[in-house]
C-alpha positions in Angstrom: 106.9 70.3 100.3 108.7 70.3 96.6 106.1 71.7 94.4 106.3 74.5 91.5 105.0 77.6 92.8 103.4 79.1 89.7 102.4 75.6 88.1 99.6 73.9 88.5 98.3 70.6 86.9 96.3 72.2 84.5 96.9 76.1 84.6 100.2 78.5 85.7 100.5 81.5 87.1 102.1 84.2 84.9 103.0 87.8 85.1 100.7 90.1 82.1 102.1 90.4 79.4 101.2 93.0 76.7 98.8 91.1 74.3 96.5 90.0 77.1 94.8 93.1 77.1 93.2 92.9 73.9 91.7 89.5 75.4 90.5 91.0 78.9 89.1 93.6 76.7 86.5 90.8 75.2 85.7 89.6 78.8 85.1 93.3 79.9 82.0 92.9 77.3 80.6 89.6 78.8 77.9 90.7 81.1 78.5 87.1 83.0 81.9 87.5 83.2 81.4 91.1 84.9 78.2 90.3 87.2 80.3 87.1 88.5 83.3 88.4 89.1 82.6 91.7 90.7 79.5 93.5 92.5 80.2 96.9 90.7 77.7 98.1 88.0 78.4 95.7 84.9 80.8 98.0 82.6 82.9 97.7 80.0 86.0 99.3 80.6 88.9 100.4 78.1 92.6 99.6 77.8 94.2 102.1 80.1 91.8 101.3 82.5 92.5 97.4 82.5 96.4 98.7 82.1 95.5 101.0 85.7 94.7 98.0 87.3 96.7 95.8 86.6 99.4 97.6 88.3 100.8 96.0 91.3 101.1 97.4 94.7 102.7 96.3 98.1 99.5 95.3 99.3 98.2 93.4 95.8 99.7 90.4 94.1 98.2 89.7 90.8 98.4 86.8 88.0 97.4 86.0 84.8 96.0 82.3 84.5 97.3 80.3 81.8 96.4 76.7 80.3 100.0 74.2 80.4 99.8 72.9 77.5 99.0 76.3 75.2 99.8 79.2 77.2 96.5 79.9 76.6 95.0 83.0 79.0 91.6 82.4 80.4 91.8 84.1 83.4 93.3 86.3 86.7 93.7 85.6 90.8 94.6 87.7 92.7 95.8 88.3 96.8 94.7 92.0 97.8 94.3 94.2 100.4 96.7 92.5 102.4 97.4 93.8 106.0 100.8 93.1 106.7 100.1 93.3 110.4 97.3 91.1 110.5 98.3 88.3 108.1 95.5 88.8 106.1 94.1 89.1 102.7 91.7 88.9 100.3 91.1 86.5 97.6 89.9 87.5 93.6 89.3 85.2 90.5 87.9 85.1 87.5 87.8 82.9 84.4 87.3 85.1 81.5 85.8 82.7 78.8 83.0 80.8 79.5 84.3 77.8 77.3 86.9 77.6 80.3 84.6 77.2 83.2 84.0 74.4 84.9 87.1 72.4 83.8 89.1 72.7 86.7 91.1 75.5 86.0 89.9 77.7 88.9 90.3 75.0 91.2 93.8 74.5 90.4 94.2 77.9 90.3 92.6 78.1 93.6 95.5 76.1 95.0 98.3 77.9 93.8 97.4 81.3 95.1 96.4 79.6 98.6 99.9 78.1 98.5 101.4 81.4 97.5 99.7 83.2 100.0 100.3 80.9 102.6 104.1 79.8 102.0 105.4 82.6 100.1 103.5 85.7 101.2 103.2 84.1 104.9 99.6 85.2 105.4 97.6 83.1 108.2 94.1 83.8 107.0 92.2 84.5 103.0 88.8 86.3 102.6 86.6 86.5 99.9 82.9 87.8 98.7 80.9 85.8 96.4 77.6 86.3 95.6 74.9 83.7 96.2 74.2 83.1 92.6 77.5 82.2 91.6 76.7 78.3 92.5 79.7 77.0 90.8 82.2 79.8 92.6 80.8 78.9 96.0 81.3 75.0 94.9 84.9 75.6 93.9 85.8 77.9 97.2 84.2 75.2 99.4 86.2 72.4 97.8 89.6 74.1 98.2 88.7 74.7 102.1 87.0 77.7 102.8 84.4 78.3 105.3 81.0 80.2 105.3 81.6 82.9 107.8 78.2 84.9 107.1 76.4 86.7 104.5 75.6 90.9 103.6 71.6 90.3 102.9 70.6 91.8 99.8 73.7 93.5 99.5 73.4 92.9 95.7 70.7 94.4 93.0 70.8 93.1 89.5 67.7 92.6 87.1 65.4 93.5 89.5 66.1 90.9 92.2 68.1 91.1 95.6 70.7 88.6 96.4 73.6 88.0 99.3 77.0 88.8 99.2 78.6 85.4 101.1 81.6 85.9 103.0 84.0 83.0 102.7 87.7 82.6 104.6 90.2 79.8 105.2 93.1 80.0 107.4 96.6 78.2 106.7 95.7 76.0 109.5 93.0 74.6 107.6 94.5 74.6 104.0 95.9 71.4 103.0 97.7 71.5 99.3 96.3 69.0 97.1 
């Protein structure tokens, strides 16, 4: 396989760099962005919090998302609590501005970290929550190959109604690189 590891045909996969802070700051105040991306309480949070996690560990590999043509950043992905042992871990993405969503960008970004985790990082099998609501997440995971391996009922509370956490995998035995 000759492909570009970190580039995509719409999007890349960067390492942060300092003014992308100010940028996730403004997505850290989207109540969509946050009840999408995360089943924690909706909060804003502040710079040295975003800068706190944004740190890379030996069980975490983290990207920024950025458009080809303008270096634009409209987004993370992540591989995390990876057992080294196992061959396993666990999948996070988000696409910050709204404009950005549904234009393909988190599919192709969907491929790259599934190609980075299973060729470079030499995992065998990706997790990941979503919850029910997020229709076009679910859409986008099923297309790149993952499979519906149950569901935490009414494992999520927001505006007064319960919804399921799904639990999605695929394993590099299924993945095929587009």
């Amino acid at each position: 396989m000759t492909t570009n590891l970190f580039t995509g045909k719409y999007i890349k996969l960067t390492a942060p760099r300092e003014e992308d802070t100010s940028i996730m700051l403004e997505w850290m105040e989207d109540a969509e962005y946050l009840r999408n991306v995360d089943t924690e309480i909706a909060m804003p949070k502040s710079k040295e919090q975003l800068l706190e996690e944004g740190k890379i560990g030996h069980n975490e590999y983290s990207f920024r998302l950025r458009t080809i043509s303008e270096e634009e950043l409209i987004g993370f992905v992540s591989i995390h609590s990876i057992e080294w042992n196992n061959r396993t871990g666990t999948l996070a993405i988000g696409i910050g501005n709204k404009s950005h969503r549904n234009k393909g960008y988190g599919s192709d970004a969907l491929q790259l970290i599934l190609n980075y985790g299973f060729n470079e990082l030499n995992l065998d099998r990706i997790s990941l929550e979503v919850i029910e609501y997020n229709v076009g997440g679910v859409r986008a995971y099923e297309k790149a190959g993952f499979q519906h391996e149950g569901r935490k009922r009414s494992a999520v509370y927001r505006d007064g109604n319960r919804y399921d956490s799904i639990l999605m995998a695929i394993l590099r035995s299924e993945w095929k690189f587009n």
